[in-house]
N, C-alpha and C positions, 0 to 999 in steps of 0.2 A: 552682458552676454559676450563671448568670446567666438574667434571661429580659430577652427581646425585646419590645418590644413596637411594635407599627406603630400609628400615629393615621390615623386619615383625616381629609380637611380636609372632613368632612360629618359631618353628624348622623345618627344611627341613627334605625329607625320606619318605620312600614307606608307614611305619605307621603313619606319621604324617600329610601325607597328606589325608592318609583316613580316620583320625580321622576329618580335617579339612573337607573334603567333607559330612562326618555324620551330622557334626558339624554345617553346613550350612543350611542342610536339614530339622532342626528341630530347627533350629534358634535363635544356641546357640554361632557360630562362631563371636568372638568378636575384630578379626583384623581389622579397619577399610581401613587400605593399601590394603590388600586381597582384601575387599569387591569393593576397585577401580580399581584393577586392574585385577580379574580373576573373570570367568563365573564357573559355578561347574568345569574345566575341564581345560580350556587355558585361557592366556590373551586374555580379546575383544579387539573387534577392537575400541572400542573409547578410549582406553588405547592407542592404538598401536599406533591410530591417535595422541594424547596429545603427545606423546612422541618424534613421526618425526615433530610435531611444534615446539615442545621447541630447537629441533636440529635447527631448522631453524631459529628461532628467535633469539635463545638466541646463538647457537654454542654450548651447553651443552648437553654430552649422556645423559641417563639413564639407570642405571640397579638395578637390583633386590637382597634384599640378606636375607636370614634366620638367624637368632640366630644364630645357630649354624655353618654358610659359611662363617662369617665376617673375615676380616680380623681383627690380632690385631687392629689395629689404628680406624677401624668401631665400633671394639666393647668396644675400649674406650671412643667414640664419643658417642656411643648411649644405654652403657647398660643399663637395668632396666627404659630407657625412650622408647621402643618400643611400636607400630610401629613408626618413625619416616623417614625422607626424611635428608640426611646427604649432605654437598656438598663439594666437592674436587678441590681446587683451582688446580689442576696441582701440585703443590710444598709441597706434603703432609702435609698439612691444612685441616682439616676435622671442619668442623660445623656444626651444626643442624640448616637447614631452615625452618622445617617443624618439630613442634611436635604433639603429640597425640592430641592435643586438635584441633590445626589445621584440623587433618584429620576427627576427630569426626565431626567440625562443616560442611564438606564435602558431609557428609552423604551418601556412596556413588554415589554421583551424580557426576561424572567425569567433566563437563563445568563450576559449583561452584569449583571444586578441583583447577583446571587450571586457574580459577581466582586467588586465594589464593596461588596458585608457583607462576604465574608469577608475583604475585602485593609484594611478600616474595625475587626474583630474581631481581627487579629492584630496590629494596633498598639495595639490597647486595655491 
């Protein structure tokens, strides 16, 4: 079993989110992970849904992590390539399955994203 992990190309924090909710509002926020996975406020639920598939398909968590929460070894895996989708074989192996380009071409529409993990997950 593997886990996921998604970076945003932003910092976590009480100012950084409410620069990111500003930021949205006027249609300046440019994380494309963000925009798949959060509504102004919580993750949607067609995130939530994508993410108890992949458990069940693939056996692989997901979670979530800012710039600035990574661990070392994430923020070796994905500096200065945010936002990006990282993946953890278990045996601290970090690779990047998903980069920025990937997510752009997503646009966020969650069921195009979900095709691009999974079809990025079954060549892994």
């Amino acid at each position: 079993m593997a886990e996921l992990v998604g970076v945003y190309s932003a910092d976590g924090g009480l100012l950084a989110e409410f620069r990111r909710m500003l930021g949205r509002r006027v249609g300046s926020h440019a994380c494309w992970l963000s925009q798949l996975t959060h509504s102004p406020a919580k993750p949607t639920s067609e995130w939530q849904a994508l993410v108890k598939s992949l458990e069940t398909e693939f056996g692989h968590t997901f979670s979530l992590a800012f710039r600035n929460t990574r661990t070392p070894e994430q923020e070796a895996a994905s500096s200065g390539r945010e936002p990006c989708i990282l993946i953890d074989d278990g045996q601290g192996h970090l690779s990047m399955i998903v980069d920025w380009n990937d997510l752009e071409l997503a646009k966020g529409d969650i069921e195009r994203f979900g095709r691009i993990l999974r079809s990025k997950l079954l060549m892994y």
